[in-house]
C-alpha positions, 0 to 999 in steps of 0.5 A: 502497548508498545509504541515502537511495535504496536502503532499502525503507522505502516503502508499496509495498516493504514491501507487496511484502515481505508480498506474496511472504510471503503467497504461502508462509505464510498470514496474515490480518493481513498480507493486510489490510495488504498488501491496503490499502498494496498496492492503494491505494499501487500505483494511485497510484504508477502512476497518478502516478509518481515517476521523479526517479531513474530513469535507464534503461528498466530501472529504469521497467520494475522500478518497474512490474513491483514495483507491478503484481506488489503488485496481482496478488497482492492480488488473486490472493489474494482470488479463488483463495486465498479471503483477505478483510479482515475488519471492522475491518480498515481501522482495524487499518490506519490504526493500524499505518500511523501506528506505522510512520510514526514510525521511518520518519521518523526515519530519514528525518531521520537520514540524509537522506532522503524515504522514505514522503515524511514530510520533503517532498511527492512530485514529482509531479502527483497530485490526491491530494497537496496542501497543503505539509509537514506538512499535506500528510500529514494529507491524504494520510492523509485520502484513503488513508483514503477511497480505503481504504473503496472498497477494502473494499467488493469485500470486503463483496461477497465475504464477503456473496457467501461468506454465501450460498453457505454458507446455500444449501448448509446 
Protein backbone atom coordinates (compact mmCIF):
# COMPACT_ATOMS: atom_id res chain seq x y z
CA UNK A 1 0.00 0.00 0.00
CA UNK A 2 0.87 3.20 -1.01
CA UNK A 3 0.26 5.88 1.34
CA UNK A 4 0.54 8.86 -0.92
CA UNK A 5 -1.72 7.01 -3.69
CA UNK A 6 -3.70 4.51 -1.99
CA UNK A 7 -5.81 6.23 0.81
CA UNK A 8 -9.28 7.11 0.22
CA UNK A 9 -8.86 10.60 1.49
CA UNK A 10 -10.68 12.31 -1.64
CA UNK A 11 -14.32 14.05 -1.80
CA UNK A 12 -15.54 11.19 -4.24
CA UNK A 13 -13.88 7.94 -2.07
CA UNK A 14 -15.39 9.18 1.13
CA UNK A 15 -18.52 10.08 -0.99
CA UNK A 16 -18.65 6.69 -2.25
CA UNK A 17 -17.77 5.16 1.39
CA UNK A 18 -21.39 7.10 2.81
CA UNK A 19 -23.04 6.15 -0.36
CA UNK A 20 -22.88 2.14 0.11
CA UNK A 21 -23.73 3.02 4.01
CA UNK A 22 -26.59 5.00 2.77
CA UNK A 23 -27.61 2.12 0.65
CA UNK A 24 -27.99 -0.28 4.22
CA UNK A 25 -28.60 2.35 7.37
CA UNK A 26 -30.68 5.53 6.34
CA UNK A 27 -29.17 8.78 7.25
CA UNK A 28 -30.20 12.43 6.45
CA UNK A 29 -27.26 13.91 7.25
CA UNK A 30 -24.83 11.86 5.60
CA UNK A 31 -27.32 11.65 2.45
CA UNK A 32 -26.62 15.85 2.33
CA UNK A 33 -23.12 15.49 2.46
CA UNK A 34 -23.04 12.38 0.21
CA UNK A 35 -25.44 14.25 -2.05
CA UNK A 36 -23.08 17.59 -2.61
CA UNK A 37 -19.42 15.79 -2.27
CA UNK A 38 -20.91 13.07 -4.34
CA UNK A 39 -22.64 14.81 -7.30
CA UNK A 40 -20.79 18.07 -7.46
CA UNK A 41 -17.15 16.39 -7.04
CA UNK A 42 -18.15 13.14 -9.36
CA UNK A 43 -19.24 15.53 -12.33
CA UNK A 44 -16.13 17.31 -12.14
CA UNK A 45 -13.93 14.42 -11.74
CA UNK A 46 -15.44 12.88 -14.74
CA UNK A 47 -15.81 15.86 -16.67
CA UNK A 48 -12.04 16.53 -16.19
CA UNK A 49 -10.16 13.52 -14.87
CA UNK A 50 -7.07 13.40 -13.20
CA UNK A 51 -5.14 9.96 -14.69
CA UNK A 52 -1.53 11.03 -14.12
CA UNK A 53 -1.52 7.53 -12.38
CA UNK A 54 -3.62 5.33 -14.49
CA UNK A 55 -1.62 2.91 -16.31
CA UNK A 56 -4.35 0.39 -17.53
CA UNK A 57 -7.78 0.33 -19.19
CA UNK A 58 -8.96 -1.12 -15.53
CA UNK A 59 -7.97 1.44 -13.57
CA UNK A 60 -10.03 4.17 -15.93
CA UNK A 61 -12.81 1.63 -16.32
CA UNK A 62 -12.54 1.66 -12.04
CA UNK A 63 -12.07 5.21 -11.80
CA UNK A 64 -15.57 5.83 -13.78
CA UNK A 65 -17.55 3.05 -12.47
CA UNK A 66 -16.59 4.43 -8.60
CA UNK A 67 -17.80 8.42 -9.97
CA UNK A 68 -20.80 6.98 -11.82
CA UNK A 69 -21.73 4.49 -9.18
CA UNK A 70 -21.39 8.00 -6.43
CA UNK A 71 -24.10 9.80 -8.94
CA UNK A 72 -26.82 6.70 -9.43
CA UNK A 73 -26.71 6.50 -5.87
CA UNK A 74 -27.52 10.05 -5.03
CA UNK A 75 -29.83 9.95 -7.19
CA UNK A 76 -31.44 6.70 -6.65
CA UNK A 77 -31.79 7.66 -3.25
CA UNK A 78 -33.76 10.71 -4.10
CA UNK A 79 -36.19 9.29 -6.51
CA UNK A 80 -37.14 5.70 -4.99
CA UNK A 81 -35.96 6.09 -1.26
CA UNK A 82 -37.58 9.66 -1.20
CA UNK A 83 -34.33 11.07 0.59
CA UNK A 84 -34.10 15.12 0.42
CA UNK A 85 -31.41 17.94 1.58
CA UNK A 86 -33.06 19.66 4.02
CA UNK A 87 -32.44 23.58 4.37
CA UNK A 88 -29.53 24.53 5.36
CA UNK A 89 -27.96 21.58 4.25
CA UNK A 90 -25.37 23.31 2.22
CA UNK A 91 -24.11 25.28 5.12
CA UNK A 92 -23.89 21.85 7.05
CA UNK A 93 -21.68 21.03 4.09
CA UNK A 94 -19.54 23.83 3.77
CA UNK A 95 -18.95 23.68 7.37
CA UNK A 96 -17.80 19.78 7.68
CA UNK A 97 -16.16 20.31 4.25
CA UNK A 98 -13.71 22.72 5.71
CA UNK A 99 -13.28 20.63 9.10
CA UNK A 100 -12.32 17.87 6.99
CA UNK A 101 -9.94 19.90 5.31
CA UNK A 102 -7.73 20.28 8.02
CA UNK A 103 -6.58 16.61 8.84
CA UNK A 104 -6.65 15.71 5.50
CA UNK A 105 -3.96 18.39 4.98
CA UNK A 106 -1.72 17.26 7.25
CA UNK A 107 -1.80 14.08 6.17
CA UNK A 108 -0.96 15.35 2.95
CA UNK A 109 1.84 17.18 4.63
CA UNK A 110 3.01 14.35 6.69
CA UNK A 111 3.64 11.72 4.39
CA UNK A 112 3.76 13.38 0.89
CA UNK A 113 0.90 13.57 -0.63
CA UNK A 114 -1.87 15.42 -2.72
CA UNK A 115 -5.20 14.16 -1.27
CA UNK A 116 -8.06 16.44 -1.89
CA UNK A 117 -5.27 18.50 -3.63
CA UNK A 118 -4.45 20.82 -0.65
CA UNK A 119 -0.71 20.98 -1.20
CA UNK A 120 -0.86 21.76 -5.32
CA UNK A 121 -3.57 21.96 -7.97
CA UNK A 122 -5.12 19.22 -9.89
CA UNK A 123 -3.29 18.11 -13.39
CA UNK A 124 -5.69 18.86 -15.00
CA UNK A 125 -7.67 21.46 -17.61
CA UNK A 126 -10.80 22.27 -15.84
CA UNK A 127 -12.14 25.84 -15.93
CA UNK A 128 -13.16 25.48 -12.55
CA UNK A 129 -9.47 25.32 -11.00
CA UNK A 130 -7.71 28.41 -11.18
CA UNK A 131 -5.19 30.71 -9.49
CA UNK A 132 -1.98 29.03 -7.78
CA UNK A 133 -1.65 27.20 -4.13
CA UNK A 134 -3.17 28.26 -1.69
CA UNK A 135 -5.84 30.70 -3.61
CA UNK A 136 -6.70 28.24 -5.86
CA UNK A 137 -8.66 26.37 -2.91
CA UNK A 138 -10.60 29.56 -1.87
CA UNK A 139 -11.75 29.41 -5.20
CA UNK A 140 -12.55 26.09 -5.89
CA UNK A 141 -14.37 26.17 -2.57
CA UNK A 142 -16.06 29.52 -4.03
CA UNK A 143 -17.43 27.15 -7.06
CA UNK A 144 -18.23 24.24 -4.97
CA UNK A 145 -20.32 26.44 -3.36
CA UNK A 146 -21.87 27.70 -6.54
CA UNK A 147 -22.35 24.74 -8.22
CA UNK A 148 -23.82 23.34 -4.73
CA UNK A 149 -26.86 25.76 -4.70
CA UNK A 150 -27.68 24.63 -8.40
CA UNK A 151 -27.49 21.29 -6.97
CA UNK A 152 -30.20 21.80 -4.38
CA UNK A 153 -32.62 23.68 -6.46
CA UNK A 154 -33.90 19.94 -7.80
CA UNK A 155 -34.31 19.52 -4.21
CA UNK A 156 -36.44 22.59 -3.64
CA UNK A 157 -38.57 21.28 -6.44
CA UNK A 158 -38.83 17.78 -4.98
CA UNK A 159 -39.88 19.16 -1.33
CA UNK A 160 -42.35 21.67 -2.93
CA UNK A 161 -43.51 18.83 -5.34
CA UNK A 162 -43.82 16.69 -1.83
CA UNK A 163 -45.85 19.97 -0.19
CA UNK A 164 -48.52 19.62 -2.71
CA UNK A 165 -49.26 16.10 -2.93
CA UNK A 166 -49.26 16.11 0.79
CA UNK A 167 -52.18 18.99 0.74
CA UNK A 168 -53.90 17.59 -2.12
CA UNK A 169 -54.53 14.31 -0.55
CA UNK A 170 -55.43 16.08 3.42
Amino acid sequence: MNLVLDLPLHFCHISLIFAIYLLIKPNAYLYEITYFWGLVGAFQAMLAPDMTDFDNYLTVFLFNAHHAMIILVCIWLAVIDGYRCRKGAIKRMMILTNIVIWPVWLIDWLVGANYMYLMERPPTESPLVFGEWPWYIINIELVGLLLSVFMYLPMIYLRRMALQSESRTA
